[in-house]
DRENTORRO-92210 format. One record per residue: x, y, z of N, C-alpha, C, O in turn. Coordinates in pm, whole numbers, plus 50000, padded with zeros to 5 digits. Atoms other than C-alpha are relative to their C-alpha. Layout:
REM residues N
XYZXYZXYZXYZ...
***
This chain:
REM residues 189
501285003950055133773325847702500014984849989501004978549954499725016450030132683287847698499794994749877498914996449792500025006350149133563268447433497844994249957497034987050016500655007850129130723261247162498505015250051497405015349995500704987049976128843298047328500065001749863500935000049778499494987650104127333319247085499455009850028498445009950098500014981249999127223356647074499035004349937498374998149854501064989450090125053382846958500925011449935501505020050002499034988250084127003405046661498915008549942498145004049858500854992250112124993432846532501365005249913502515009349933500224995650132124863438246164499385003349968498324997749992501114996750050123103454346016499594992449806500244991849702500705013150023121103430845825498555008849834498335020949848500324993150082118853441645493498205001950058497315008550005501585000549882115423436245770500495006650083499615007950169499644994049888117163453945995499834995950169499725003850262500045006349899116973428946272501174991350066501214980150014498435002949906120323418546496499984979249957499024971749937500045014050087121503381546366500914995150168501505002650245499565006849928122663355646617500834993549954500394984549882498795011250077126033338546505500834988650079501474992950175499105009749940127833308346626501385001249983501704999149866498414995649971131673316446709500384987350044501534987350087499245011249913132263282046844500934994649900501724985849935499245012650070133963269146533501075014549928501635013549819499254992150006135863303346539501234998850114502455000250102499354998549850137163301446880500774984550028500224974449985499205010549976139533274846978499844991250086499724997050194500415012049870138883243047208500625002750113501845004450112499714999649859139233246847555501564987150018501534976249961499505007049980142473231547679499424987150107498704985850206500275016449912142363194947790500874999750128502045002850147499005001349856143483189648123499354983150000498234978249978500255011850048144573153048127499614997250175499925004550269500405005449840142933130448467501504988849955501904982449857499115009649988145843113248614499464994050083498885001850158500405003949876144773090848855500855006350107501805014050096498944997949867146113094049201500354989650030499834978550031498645015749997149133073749269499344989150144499414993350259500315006749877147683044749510501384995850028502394994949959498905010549915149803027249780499764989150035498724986250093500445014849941150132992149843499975000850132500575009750193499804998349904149212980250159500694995750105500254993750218498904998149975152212976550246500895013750030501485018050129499244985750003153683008250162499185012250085499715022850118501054993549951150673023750318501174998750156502085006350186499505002949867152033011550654501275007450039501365015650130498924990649968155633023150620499535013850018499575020250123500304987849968154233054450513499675005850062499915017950050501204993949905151793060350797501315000150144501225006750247499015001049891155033051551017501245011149998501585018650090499314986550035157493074950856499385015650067499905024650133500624986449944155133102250931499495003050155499395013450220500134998749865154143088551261501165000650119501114998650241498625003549874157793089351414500705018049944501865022149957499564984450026158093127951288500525004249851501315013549843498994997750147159263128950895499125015849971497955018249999500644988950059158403161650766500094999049856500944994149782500305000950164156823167150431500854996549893500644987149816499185002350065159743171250254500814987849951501034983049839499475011849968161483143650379499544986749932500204978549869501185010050052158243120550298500315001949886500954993049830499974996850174158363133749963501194993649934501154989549818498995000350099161563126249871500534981350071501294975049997500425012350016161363090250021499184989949989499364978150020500805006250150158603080549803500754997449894500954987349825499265003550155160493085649541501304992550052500664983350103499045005249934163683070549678499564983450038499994972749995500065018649962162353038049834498574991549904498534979549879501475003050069158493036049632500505007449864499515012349809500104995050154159853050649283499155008649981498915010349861501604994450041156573074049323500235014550041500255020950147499744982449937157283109249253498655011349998497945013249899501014993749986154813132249372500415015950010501635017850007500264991750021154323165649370499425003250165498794995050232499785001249870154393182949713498505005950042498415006950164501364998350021150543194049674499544981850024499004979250131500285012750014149993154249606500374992450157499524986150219499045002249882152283145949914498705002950151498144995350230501404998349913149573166350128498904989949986498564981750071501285008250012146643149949973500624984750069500374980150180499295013549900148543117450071499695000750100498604996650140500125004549854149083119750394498655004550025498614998350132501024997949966145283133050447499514988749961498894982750049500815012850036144083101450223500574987550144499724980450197499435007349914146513081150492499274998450126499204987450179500744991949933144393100250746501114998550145500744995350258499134997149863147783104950988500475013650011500915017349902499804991349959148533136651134501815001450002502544994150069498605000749949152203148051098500905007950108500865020250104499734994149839154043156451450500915010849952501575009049850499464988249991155563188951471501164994150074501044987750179498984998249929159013187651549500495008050182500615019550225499634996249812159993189551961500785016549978501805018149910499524990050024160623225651978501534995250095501404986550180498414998849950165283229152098499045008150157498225016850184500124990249842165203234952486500715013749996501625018249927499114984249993166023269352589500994996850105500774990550208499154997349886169193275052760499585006350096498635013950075500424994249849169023285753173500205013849944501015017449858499324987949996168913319353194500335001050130499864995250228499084996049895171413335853417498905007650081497895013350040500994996049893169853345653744500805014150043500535017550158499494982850025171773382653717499935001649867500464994149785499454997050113171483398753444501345008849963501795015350057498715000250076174553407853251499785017649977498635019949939500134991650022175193448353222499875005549892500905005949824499664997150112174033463452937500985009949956501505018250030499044990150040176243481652692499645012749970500405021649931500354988049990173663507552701499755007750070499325019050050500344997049852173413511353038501515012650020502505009449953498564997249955176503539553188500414989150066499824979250108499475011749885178793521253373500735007850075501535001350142499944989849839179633550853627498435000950030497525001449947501124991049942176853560853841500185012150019501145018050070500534987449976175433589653837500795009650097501275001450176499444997549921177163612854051498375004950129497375009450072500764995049940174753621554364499215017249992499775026150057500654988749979172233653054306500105002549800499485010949735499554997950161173653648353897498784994949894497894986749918500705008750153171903639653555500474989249971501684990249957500095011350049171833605453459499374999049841498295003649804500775001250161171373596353062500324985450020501254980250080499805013050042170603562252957499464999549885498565007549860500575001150057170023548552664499464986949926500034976149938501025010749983167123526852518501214988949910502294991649856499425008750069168083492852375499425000749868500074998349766500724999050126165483497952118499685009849983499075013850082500174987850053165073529351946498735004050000498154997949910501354993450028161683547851981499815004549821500745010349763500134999750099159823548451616500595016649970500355024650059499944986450071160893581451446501285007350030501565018749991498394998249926164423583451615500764993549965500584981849934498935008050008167723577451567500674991850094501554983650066499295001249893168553571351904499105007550106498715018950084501104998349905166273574352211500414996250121501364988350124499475004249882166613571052579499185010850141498205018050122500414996449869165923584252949500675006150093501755001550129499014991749884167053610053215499245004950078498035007350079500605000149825166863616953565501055013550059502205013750104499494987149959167563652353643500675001550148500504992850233499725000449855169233664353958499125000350080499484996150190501074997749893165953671154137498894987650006497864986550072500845010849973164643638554068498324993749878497584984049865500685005250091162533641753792500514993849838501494997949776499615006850118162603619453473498945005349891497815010049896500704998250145161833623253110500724989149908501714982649943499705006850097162193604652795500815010249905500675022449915499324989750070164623618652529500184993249855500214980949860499945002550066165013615652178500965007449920501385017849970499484992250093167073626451850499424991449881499524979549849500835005150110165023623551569500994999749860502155003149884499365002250084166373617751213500575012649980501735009649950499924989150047166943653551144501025006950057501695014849991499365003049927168893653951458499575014550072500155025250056500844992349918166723674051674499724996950140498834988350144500055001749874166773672452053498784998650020498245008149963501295002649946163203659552193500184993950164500874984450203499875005049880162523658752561498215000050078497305008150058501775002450030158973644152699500174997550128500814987150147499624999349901159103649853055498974989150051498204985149964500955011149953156993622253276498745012150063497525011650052501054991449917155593654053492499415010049888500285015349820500734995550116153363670853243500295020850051500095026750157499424987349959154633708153227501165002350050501585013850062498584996849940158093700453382501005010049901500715013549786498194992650087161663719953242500765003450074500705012250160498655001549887164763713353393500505012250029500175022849974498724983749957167273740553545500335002649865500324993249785498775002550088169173753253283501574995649984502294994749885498925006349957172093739753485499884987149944500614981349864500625013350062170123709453432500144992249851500344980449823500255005350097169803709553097501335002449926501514996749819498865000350071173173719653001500864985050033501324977949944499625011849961174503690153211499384988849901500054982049824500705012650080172093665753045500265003749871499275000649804499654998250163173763677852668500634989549981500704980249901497874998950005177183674052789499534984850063500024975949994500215019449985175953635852943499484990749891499774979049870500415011850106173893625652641501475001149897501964990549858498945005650081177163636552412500654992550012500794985749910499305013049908179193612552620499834992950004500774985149983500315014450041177343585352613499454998849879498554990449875500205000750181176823588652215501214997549956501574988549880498334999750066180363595052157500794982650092501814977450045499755010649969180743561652395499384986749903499784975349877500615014150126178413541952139500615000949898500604991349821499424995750120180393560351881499025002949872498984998549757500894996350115177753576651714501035014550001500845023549919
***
């Protein structure tokens, strides 16, 4: 409520008509918020400053040599307004070059490292886990078709064939157990 407001209290009153009362000298004064000025810069210091920031200093940095070489400690809200009153833009740090990348890539450790035997099941598995799985990955039946494969938290076999309606041999699918245990028990799950 603003200071020196007043309210409407019903009472009942010996006219029976609602009384208007002043609460302002109930209610407590609004805190004072003191004006500080804002810290000027000589123009001098103006200059360094506009140079500091123009050769890359980041905020921080600025901030803490104000106070350091100008005695003038600011507040890192204040610091902003600064450099906007300055009206210099501060440069973003040169992003680190990237190292070459290698022109082979490197085998993963999720990859087998036998091939497949000819006419066999192939399991691989993903580098990144499909959401809702513990462990996710891909196989390539003997006849050539692929599916996606999963073991969900519960540890439930899921297989999501690419050909809509596929299901392997059951030769097939016993092979592809006995390959995904193998390469699990190789990750050491």
């Amino acid at each position: 409520m603003p200071y020196g407001a007043s309210i409407l209290i019903r009472m009942p009153t010996s006219s029976g008509v609602d009384c208007r009362h002043d609460v302002s000298s109930v209610l407590p004064a609004p805190p004072r918020i003191p004006s500080v000025p804002f810290m000027q810069l000589t123009t001098e210091q103006q200059q360094v400053a506009r140079q500091w920031l123009a050769d890359g200093m980041k905020l921080s940095e600025f901030q803490r040599r104000l106070e350091t070489d100008f005695g003038i400690r600011l507040t890192y809200m204040d610091v902003r307004m600064l450099v906007t009153d300055l009206q210099v833009m501060p440069k973003d740090p040169e992003p680190p070059k990237a190292a070459p990348v290698p022109e082979t890539p490197a085998p993963s450790p999720l990859e087998p490292t036998e091939p497949a035997p000819p006419g066999g099941v192939k399991v691989t598995v993903d580098a990144v886990t499909r959401p809702g799985a513990m462990v996710s990955g891909k196989v390539t039946f003997s006849d050539g078709q692929k599916a996606t494969w999963l073991l969900d938290t519960t540890g439930r076999l899921g297989l999501m064939p690419e050909t809509k309606g596929y299901r392997p041999s059951a030769a097939d699918g016993q092979e592809f157990q006995m390959a995904l245990e193998q390469e699990l028990m190789r990750m050491g799950m």
